[in-house]
Structure formats: C-alpha cells, structure tokens
N, C-alpha and C positions, 0 to 999 in steps of 0.2 A: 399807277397804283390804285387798287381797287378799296383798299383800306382807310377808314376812318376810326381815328382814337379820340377817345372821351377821358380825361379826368374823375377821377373817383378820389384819390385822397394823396396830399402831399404839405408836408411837414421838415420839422427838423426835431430831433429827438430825441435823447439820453438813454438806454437802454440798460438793464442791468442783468442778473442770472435767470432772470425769471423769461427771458425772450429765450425761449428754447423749446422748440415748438418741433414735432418730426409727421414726415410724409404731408408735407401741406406740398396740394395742387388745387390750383384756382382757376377761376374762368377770365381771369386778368392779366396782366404786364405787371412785376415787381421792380422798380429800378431805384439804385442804391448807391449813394455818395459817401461814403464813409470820411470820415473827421476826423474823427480821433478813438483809440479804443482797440480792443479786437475781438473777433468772434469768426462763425464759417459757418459757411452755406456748402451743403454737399448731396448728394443722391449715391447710387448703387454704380452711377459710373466715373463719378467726379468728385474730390472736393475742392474748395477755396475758400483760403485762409482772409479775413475781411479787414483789408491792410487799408492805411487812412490813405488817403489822395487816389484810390481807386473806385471806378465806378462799376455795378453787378449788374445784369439786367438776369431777369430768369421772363421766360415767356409765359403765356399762359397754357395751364395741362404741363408743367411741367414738374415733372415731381420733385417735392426737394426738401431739407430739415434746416431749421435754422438753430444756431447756437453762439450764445454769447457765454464768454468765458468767465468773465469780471465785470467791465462796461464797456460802453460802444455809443459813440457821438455819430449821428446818422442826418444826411437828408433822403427824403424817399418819398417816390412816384407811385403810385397805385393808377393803372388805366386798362381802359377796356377797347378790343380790338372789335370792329364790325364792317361787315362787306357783304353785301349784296350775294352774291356765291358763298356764302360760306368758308371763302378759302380766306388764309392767312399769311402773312409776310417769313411766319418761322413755323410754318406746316412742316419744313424737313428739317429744321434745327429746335427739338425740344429739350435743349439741355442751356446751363448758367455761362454767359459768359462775363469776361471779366477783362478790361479794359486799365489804362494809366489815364486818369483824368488831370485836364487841363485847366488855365484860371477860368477859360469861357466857362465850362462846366458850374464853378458854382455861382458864377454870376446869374445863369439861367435857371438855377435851382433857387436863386434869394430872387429872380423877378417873378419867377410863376408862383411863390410863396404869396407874394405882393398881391400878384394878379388874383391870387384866390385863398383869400382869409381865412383861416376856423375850417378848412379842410383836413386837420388831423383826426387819427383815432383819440377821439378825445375821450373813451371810457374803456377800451381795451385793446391789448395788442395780437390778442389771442385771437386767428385767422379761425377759429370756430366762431366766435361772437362776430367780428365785424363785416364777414364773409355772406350772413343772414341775408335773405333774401330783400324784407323790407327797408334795410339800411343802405344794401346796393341803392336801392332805386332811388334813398332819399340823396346819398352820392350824388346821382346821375342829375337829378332833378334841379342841382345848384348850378349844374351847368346851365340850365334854360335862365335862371336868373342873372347872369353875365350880360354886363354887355357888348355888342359887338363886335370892337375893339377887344375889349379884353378876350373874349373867346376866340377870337381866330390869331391872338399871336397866343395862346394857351399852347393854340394845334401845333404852329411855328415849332414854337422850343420839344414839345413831345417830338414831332419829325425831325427837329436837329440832334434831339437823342438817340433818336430811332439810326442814324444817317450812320452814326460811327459805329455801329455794331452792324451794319449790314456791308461794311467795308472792310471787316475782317477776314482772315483768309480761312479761318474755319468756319466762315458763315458762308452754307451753301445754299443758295438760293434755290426756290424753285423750279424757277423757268432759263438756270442755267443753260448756254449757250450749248454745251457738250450733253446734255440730256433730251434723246431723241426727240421729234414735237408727237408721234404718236402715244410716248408715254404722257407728255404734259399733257394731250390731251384726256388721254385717261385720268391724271388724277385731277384735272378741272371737271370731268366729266362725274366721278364720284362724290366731289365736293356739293353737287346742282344738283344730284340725282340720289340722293342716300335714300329717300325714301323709295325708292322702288328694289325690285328682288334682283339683287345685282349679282353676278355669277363668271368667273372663271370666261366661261363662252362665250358669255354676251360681251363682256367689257373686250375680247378679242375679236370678234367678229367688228363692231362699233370703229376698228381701226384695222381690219383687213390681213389679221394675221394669224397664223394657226395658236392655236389655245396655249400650248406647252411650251412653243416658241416665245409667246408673249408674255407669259407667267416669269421664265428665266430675264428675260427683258428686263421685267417690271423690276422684279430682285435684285437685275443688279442697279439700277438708278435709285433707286427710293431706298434698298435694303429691309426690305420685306415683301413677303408674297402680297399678291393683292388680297387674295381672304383678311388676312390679319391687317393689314392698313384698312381694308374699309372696316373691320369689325371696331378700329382705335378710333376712325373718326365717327363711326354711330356713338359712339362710346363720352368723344367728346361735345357729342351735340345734344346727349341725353345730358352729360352733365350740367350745360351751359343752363337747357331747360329745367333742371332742377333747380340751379339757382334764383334763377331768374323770373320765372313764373308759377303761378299755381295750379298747373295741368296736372290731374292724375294720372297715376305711371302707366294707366292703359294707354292716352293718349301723346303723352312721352316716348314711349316704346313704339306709336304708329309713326310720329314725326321724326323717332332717328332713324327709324328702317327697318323695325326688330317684326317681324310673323308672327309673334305672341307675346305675349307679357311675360311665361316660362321662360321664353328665351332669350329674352332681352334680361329678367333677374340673372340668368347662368352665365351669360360674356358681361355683366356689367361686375358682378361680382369676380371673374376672373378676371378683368384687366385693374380692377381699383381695390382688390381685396375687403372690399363694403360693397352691401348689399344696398338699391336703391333707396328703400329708407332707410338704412345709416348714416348716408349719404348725405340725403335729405333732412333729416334730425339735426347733423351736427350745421347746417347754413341756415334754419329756421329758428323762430321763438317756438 
C-alpha cells in the first residue's frame, strides 16, 4: 500500500436540523458511527438512511449531502489520504459506503478520541468553514505534536477502519486481479504524469496497443473513456491544491495539467459546477 492517512478531526457529537449541508466534496475521508438519531447521507446515485450501529465512510472527491432530520448522536473521522503517486486506495470507488458496525468499532472510535483530545469541529459544523485552508493545516500540525506511540497506533485504528470497507464486495479495487496490467498501468501512469499533454495516442502507444482498441479497453475496466478520467483527476488535484495551498490558479492549472488557465476555468467548472474561485472562496477566510 502506497497510502498514508493523517487525522484531521474526530469526535463524538449531537447534531440537530441545522447539519444539513448539500453537494459537499472534500479533499478528505469522512467516516461515521452513528449512535443514536437519524438523518442521510445521499448523492445523485445513492442514498443511506443514517441508522444507529452503522458505520458510513464517504472517500475523498466524493460528492454527497448530508441531512439530519430531528437529531443524530455521531462519532466521526475526518482524515486525509497522501501517496507519493498521487494515486488512491478508492480512485475507482467514489461513492458512500455503509457497513453494520461491531463492539470493536466503538471501542476504537472512544481509544482514538483518547488518543487525540480537542480534535472536534469545535466552532462549526458547516464543511464551508471548517474545510478553510488555514484550519486544515492547523488540523494536520496536531499531528506533529503526538507522540510516537500515540501516532502510529492513531494509523493502526484508521487502517483497521480502512480494512472493512476494502473487504466489501462492492469495493473494487484498483489493481483488481481480473483488470488487464496494461490498463493498471495506464492509470498509475496518469496518476505520475497529469502534468504532461496526455492524449488518446500517447497513453496507447506507452502500452503497445492501437488507440481505439485501447480507448474501448480502458471503458470497459474503469467505466469511462480515458479523456474524461484524466480530465476528473486534473480536476481533483486542482482541488486538493486549492485547499491546501496558496498557489495562484495559473500555477494550479500548470500542476494539474491544464494548457491555460481558460481551460482549466472551463473543465473545472464543468466537473464541480463552481468556478475556481467559488471554489476557493467558499474553503478560505
């Protein structure tokens, strides 16, 4: 596994009508022990109903609305995924899943509480506010004050969360065994290489197969042509860099692969329905 996860925010937490928040996608891992309560979490292809002794993960870049009906008793994960390649554990699963959680479940959700104090949204719950760039990093920066002990079984429990949701049977992995190696290497190859002018041809040639042969290939393992996947993962590495850093969106638009700043505005606004600074406004002070 090429993946490393960070902690950013985990609590336990009362929620009432006012948690009802639509089209939030973050540069994070949402994950969600429900208690007592109800409410749902749903997108344009799914909903789930937020039933108590269940567990939700939603990955990061995945879109989705949250809604509490009455009230809703919660523990809840906030963490951020990083890898060297840019690639991701749920690159082909962007959508909520939803699990029956176990006693281990919230024994490990009150030891990581333990393990890291005063890690709540303690001033708002609204993923416009706490999503800000400078608050990410103050997040991130509690991490470095951990000690050693407490940070690596932090990782512990996030990977034994991580473990049950990759053992589902609607979690397709990657680098599944039945998906050709010259498509995985294509999309590790896209992952390493967003900033260059990547093309239909090229990315077939790179694995030795005629262009239109390799296009239907790609389609069918991934379910999308290659154009529109790599234009989702520029798409999600401009947004990572909006959050996350203070680069101007010329130099945003060079690091995710875009030819201009025209045209990195024109697919960033078609895949997120916000223009980069809308984007950018609503995760800033």
């Amino acid at each position: 596994m090429k993946s490393n996860f960070s902690l950013l925010n985990a609590d336990y937490v009362k929620l009432n009508k006012s948690w009802n928040y639509q089209n939030v996608i973050s540069p994070f891992y949402r994950l969600y022990l429900i208690d007592q309560g109800e409410g749902s979490v749903f997108n344009a292809s799914k909903e789930y109903t937020l039933e108590s002794g269940y567990l939700y993960l939603i990955p990061s870049f995945t879109i989705c609305n949250h809604v509490c009906t009455n009230y809703l008793k919660q523990y809840y994960l906030h963490f951020i995924e990083e890898s060297a390649d840019g690639t991701s554990l749920f690159d082909s699963n962007r959508k909520i899943f939803k699990i029956l959680a176990i006693d281990t479940d919230y024994i490990l959700f009150q030891r990581i509480l333990k393990l890291n104090p005063n890690r709540g949204l303690q001033s708002s719950d609204n993923p416009k506010e706490y999503e800000k760039q400078p608050i990410l990093k103050g997040f991130q920066e509690k991490n470095r004050l951990l000690s050693l002990s407490a940070y690596v079984e932090t990782q512990g429990i996030l990977l034994q969360f991580l473990a049950r949701f990759l053992g589902l049977e609607n979690y397709q992995p990657t680098n599944a065994a039945n998906i050709p190696s010259k498509i995985l290497q294509t999309i590790h190859y896209i992952q390493t290489h967003l900033q260059l002018p990547l093309t239909v041809e090229y990315l077939a040639e790179q694995v030795s197969l005629n262009s239109d042969y390799f296009s239907r290939l790609f389609h069918q393992y991934t379910g999308e042509r290659p154009l529109p996947y790599i234009q989702q993962k520029r798409i999600e590495r401009a947004q990572f860099l909006l959050i996350t850093t203070d680069f101007p969106f010329s130099e945003i638009a060079v690091e995710a692969g875009f030819e201009t700043v025209s045209y990195f505005y024109r697919i960033f606004k078609k895949i997120t329905n916000q223009t980069p600074g809308e984007y950018k406004a609503n995760h800033q002070f």
